[in-house]
C-alpha positions as a Markdown table, in Angstrom:
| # | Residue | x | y | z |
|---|---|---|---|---|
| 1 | Unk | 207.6 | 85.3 | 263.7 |
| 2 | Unk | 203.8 | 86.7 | 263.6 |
| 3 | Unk | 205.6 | 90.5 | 264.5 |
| 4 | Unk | 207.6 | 90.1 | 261.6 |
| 5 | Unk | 205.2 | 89.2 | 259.2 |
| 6 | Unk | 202.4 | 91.9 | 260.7 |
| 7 | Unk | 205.7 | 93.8 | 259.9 |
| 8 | Unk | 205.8 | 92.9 | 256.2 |
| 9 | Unk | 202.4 | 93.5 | 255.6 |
| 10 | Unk | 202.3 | 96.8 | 257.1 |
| 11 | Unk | 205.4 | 97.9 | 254.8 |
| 12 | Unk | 204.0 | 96.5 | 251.6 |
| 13 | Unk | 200.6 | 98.2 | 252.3 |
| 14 | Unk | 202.4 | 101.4 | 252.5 |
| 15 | Unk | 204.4 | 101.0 | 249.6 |
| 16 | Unk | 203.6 | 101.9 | 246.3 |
| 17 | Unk | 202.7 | 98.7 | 245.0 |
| 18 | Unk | 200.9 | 97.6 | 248.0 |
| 19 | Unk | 198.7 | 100.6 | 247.6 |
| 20 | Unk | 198.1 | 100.5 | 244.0 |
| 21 | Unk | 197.0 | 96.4 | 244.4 |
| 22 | Unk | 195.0 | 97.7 | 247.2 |
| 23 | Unk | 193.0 | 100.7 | 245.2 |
| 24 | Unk | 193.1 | 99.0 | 241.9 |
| 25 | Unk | 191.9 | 95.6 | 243.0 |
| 26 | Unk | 190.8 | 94.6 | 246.2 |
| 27 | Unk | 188.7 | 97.5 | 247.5 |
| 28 | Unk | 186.6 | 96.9 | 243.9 |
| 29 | Unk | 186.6 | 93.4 | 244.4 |
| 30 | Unk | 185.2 | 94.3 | 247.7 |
| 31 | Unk | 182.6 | 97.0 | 246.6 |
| 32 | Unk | 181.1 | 94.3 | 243.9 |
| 33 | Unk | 181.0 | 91.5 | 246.5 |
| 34 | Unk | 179.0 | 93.7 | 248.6 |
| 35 | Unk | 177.1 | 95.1 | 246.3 |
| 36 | Unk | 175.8 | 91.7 | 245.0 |
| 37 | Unk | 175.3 | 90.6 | 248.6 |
| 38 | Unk | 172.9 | 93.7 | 249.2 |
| 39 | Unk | 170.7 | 93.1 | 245.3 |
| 40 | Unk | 170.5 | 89.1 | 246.4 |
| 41 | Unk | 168.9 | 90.5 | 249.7 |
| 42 | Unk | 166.8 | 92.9 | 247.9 |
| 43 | Unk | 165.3 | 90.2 | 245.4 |
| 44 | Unk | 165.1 | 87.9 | 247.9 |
| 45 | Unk | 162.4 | 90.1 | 250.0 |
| 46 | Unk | 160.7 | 91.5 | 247.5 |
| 47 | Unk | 160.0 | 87.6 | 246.0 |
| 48 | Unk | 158.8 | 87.0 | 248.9 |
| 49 | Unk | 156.8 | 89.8 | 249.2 |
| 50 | Unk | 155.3 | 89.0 | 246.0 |
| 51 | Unk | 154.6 | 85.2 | 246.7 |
| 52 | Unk | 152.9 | 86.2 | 250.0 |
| 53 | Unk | 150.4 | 88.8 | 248.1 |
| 54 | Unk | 149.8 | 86.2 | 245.6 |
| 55 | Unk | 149.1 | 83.3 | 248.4 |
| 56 | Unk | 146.9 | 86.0 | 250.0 |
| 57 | Unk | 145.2 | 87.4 | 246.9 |
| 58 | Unk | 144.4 | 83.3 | 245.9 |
| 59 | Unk | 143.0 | 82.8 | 249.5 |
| 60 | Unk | 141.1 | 85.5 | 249.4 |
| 61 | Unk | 139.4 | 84.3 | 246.2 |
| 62 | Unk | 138.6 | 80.9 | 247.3 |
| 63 | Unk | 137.2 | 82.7 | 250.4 |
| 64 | Unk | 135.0 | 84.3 | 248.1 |
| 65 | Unk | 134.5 | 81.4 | 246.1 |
| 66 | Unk | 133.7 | 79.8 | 248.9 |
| 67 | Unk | 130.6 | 82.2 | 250.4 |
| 68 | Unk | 129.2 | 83.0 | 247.4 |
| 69 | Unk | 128.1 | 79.1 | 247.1 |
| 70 | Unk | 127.1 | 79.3 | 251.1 |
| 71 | Unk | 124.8 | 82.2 | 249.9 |
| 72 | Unk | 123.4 | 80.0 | 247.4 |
| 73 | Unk | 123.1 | 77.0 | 250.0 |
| 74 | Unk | 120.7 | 79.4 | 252.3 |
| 75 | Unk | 118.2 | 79.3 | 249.6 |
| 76 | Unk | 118.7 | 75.2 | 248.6 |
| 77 | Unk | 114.5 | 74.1 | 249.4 |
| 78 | Unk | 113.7 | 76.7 | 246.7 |
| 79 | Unk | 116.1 | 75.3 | 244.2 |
| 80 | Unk | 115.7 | 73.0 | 241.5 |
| 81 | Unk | 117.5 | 69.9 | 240.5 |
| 82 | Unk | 119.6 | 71.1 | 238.1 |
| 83 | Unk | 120.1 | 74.1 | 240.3 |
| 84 | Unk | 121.2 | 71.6 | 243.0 |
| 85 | Unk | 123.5 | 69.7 | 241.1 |
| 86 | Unk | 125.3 | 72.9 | 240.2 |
| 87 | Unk | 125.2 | 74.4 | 243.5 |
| 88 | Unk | 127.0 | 71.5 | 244.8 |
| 89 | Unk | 129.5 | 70.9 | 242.2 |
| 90 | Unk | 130.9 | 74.6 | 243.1 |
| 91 | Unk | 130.8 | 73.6 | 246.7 |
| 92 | Unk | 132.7 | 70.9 | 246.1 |
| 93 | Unk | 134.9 | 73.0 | 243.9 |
| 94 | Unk | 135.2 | 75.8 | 246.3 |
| 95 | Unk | 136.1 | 73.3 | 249.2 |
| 96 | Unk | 139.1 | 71.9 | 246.8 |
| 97 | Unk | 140.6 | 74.9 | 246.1 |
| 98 | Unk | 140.8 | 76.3 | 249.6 |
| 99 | Unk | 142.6 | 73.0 | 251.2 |
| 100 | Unk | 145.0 | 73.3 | 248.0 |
| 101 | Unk | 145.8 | 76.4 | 249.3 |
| 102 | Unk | 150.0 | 76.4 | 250.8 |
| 103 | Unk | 149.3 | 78.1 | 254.2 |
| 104 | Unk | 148.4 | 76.3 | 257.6 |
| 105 | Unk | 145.2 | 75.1 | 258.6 |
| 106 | Unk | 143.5 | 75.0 | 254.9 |
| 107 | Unk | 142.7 | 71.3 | 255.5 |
| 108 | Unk | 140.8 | 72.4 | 258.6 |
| 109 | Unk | 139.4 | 75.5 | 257.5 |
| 110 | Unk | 138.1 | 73.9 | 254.5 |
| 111 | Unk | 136.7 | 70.5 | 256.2 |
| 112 | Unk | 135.0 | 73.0 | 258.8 |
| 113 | Unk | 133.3 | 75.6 | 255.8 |
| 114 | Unk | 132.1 | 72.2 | 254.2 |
| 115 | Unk | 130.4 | 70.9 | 257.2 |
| 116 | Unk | 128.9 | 74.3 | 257.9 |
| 117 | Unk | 127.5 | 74.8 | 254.5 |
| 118 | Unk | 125.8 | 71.1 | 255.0 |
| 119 | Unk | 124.4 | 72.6 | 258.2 |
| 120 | Unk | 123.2 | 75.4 | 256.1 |
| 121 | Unk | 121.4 | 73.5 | 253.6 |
| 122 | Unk | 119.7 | 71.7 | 256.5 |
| 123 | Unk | 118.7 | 74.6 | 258.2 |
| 124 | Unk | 117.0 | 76.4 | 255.2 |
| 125 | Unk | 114.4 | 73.8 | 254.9 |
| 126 | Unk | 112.7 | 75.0 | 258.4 |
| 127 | Unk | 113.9 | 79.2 | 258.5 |
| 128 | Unk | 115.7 | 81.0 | 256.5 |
| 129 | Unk | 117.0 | 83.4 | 259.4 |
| 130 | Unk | 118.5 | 80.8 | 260.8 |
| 131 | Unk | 120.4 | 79.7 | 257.7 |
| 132 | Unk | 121.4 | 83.5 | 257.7 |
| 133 | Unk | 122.7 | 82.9 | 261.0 |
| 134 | Unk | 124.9 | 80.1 | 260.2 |
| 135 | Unk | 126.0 | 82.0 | 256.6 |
| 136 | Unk | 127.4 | 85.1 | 259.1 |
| 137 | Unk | 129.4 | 82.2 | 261.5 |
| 138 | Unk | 131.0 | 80.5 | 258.3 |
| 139 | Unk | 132.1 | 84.1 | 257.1 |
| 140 | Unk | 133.0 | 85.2 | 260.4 |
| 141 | Unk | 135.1 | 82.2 | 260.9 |
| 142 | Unk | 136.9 | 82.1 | 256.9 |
| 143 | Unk | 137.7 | 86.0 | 257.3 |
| 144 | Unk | 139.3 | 85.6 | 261.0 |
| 145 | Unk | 141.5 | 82.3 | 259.6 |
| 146 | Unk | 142.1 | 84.6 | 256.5 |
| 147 | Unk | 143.9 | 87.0 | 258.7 |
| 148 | Unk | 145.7 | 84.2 | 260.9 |
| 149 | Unk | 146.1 | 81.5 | 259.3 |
| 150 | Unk | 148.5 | 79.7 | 262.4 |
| 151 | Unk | 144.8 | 80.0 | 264.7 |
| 152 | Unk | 143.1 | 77.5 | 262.5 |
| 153 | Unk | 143.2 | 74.4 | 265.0 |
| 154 | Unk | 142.1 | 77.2 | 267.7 |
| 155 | Unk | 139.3 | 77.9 | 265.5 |
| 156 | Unk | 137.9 | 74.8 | 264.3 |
| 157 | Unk | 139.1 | 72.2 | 266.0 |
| 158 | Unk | 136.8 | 71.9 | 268.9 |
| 159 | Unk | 133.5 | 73.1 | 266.7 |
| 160 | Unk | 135.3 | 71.0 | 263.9 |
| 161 | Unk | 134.1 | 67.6 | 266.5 |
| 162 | Unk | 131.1 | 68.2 | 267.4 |
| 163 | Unk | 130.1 | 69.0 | 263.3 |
| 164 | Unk | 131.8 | 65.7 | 262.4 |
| 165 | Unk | 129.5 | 63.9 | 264.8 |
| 166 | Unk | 126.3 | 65.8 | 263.7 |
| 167 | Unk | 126.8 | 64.5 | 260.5 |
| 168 | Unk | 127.7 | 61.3 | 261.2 |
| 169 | Unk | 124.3 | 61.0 | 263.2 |
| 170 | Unk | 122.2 | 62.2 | 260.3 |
| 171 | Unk | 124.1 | 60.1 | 258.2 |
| 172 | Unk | 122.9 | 57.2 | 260.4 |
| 173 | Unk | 119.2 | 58.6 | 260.4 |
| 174 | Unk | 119.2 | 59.4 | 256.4 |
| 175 | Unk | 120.0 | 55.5 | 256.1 |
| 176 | Unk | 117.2 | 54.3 | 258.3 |
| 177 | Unk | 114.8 | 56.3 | 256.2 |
| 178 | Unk | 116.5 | 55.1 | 253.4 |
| 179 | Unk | 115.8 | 51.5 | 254.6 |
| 180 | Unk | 111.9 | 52.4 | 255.6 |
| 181 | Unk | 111.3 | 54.2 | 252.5 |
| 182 | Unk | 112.4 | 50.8 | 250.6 |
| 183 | Unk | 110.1 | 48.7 | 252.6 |
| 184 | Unk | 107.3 | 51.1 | 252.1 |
| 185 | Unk | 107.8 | 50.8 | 248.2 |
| 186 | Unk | 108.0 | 47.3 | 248.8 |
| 187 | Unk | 104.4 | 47.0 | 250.2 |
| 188 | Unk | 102.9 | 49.2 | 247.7 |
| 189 | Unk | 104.4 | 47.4 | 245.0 |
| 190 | Unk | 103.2 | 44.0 | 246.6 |
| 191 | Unk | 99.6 | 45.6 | 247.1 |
| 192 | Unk | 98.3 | 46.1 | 243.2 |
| 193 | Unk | 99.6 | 42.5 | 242.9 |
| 194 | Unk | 97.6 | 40.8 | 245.8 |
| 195 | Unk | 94.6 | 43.3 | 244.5 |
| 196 | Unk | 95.1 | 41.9 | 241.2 |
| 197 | Unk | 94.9 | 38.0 | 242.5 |
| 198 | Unk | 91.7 | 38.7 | 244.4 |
| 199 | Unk | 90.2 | 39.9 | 241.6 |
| 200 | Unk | 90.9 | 37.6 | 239.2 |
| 201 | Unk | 90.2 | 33.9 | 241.4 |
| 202 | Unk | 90.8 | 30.7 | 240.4 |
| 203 | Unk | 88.1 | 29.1 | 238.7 |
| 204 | Unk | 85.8 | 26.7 | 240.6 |
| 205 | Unk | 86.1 | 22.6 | 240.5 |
| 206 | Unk | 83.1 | 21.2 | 239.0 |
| 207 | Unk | 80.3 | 19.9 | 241.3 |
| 208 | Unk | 79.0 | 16.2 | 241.4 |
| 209 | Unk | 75.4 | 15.7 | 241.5 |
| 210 | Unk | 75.0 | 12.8 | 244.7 |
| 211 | Unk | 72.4 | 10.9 | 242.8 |
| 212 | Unk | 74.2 | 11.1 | 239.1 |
| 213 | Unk | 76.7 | 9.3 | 240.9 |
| 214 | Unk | 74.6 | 6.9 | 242.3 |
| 215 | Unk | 73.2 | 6.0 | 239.0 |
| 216 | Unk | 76.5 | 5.4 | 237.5 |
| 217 | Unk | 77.7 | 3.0 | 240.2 |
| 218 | Unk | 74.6 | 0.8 | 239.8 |
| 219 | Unk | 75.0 | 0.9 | 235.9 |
| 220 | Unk | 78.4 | -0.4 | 236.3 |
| 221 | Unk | 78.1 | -2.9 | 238.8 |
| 222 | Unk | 74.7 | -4.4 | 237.1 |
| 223 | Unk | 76.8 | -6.8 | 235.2 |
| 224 | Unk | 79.0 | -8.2 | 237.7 |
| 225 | Unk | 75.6 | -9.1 | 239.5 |
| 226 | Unk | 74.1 | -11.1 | 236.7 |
């Protein structure tokens, strides 16, 4: 049964209809098909290739977002309050945009960067080498996670620890200074008070002459005696 119809088929390919259904429509057919396979392909790649330069030109930029405020960090004693303020909203700005970022490890990377630039701040109250120091590790680290993004637990995660409890230990300290500072204002604003008391007293009860009072209980009990 299967010889017979391989049989068929081979006759009406050779024929001259077969042939002309062959030419005329199914090696087209076939040409198009593949033809659309290979474009889709094509497009495919090159929208990725496109989306990937994007991701990496937008990383690169919060990157550089993100140094350009560590810079500013190095010098933060010598700022001013407005400066300050400003100086931390683009931190804070800087840190957003890099954990938006769709590649692995930009939660990381960018909770690390933000710890490190509070270290930074910290460290440019004593030297400012040393804040240099810690600029060159936070760029060192953002350029290498730049290039491999999958590292990013390898890079942070064990420095990423130890920054946490840093922090979490100066939070501690900055609220028992916190707590003195109030006790201190406490005192000084209880001392102009208790100056103020001393030097204002209370005025004095009157005193009562021994023998005016003598005098007055003999006037008053004359009478009864007569």
């Amino acid at each position: 049964m299967i010889l017979e119809l391989w049989n068929d088929l081979l006759r009406w390919v050779r024929s001259d209809e077969g042939w002309a259904v062959i030419t005329g429509v199914i090696l087209p057919f076939t040409a198009i098909l593949i033809a659309g396979i290979v474009a889709a392909l094509i497009a495919r790649s090159a929208n990725k290739r496109l989306l990937r330069r994007q991701t990496d030109e937008s990383r690169a930029a919060a990157v550089a977002g993100l140094l350009a405020v560590a810079r500013r960090a190095t010098v933060w004693t010598s700022l001013t309050a407005g400066e300050k303020d400003h100086v931390d909203y683009q931190i804070t700005e800087s840190v957003v945009r890099l954990r938006l970022q769709p590649i692995p490890g930009s939660d990381l990377a960018a909770e690390w960067a933000q710890l490190r630039i509070a270290s930074i701040k910290r460290q440019s109250a004593a030297m400012l080498a040393q804040a240099e120091g810690e600029l060159r590790d936070l760029e060192n680290g953002l350029i290498e996670w730049h290039r491999r993004p999958a590292r990013a637990k390898k890079l942070f995660g064990t420095e990423l620890g130890w920054l946490r409890l840093d922090d979490a230990e100066l939070d501690k300290n900055l609220l028992a200074r916190q707590k003195q500072w109030m006790a201190e204002q406490q005192r000084t604003d209880a001392a102009p008070a208790a100056a103020d008391l001393a030097a204002d007293p209370l005025p004095e009860t009157a005193k009562i002459d021994t023998a005016d009072l003598t005098d007055i209980l003999a006037t008053s009990g004359a009478p009864a005696s007569r």
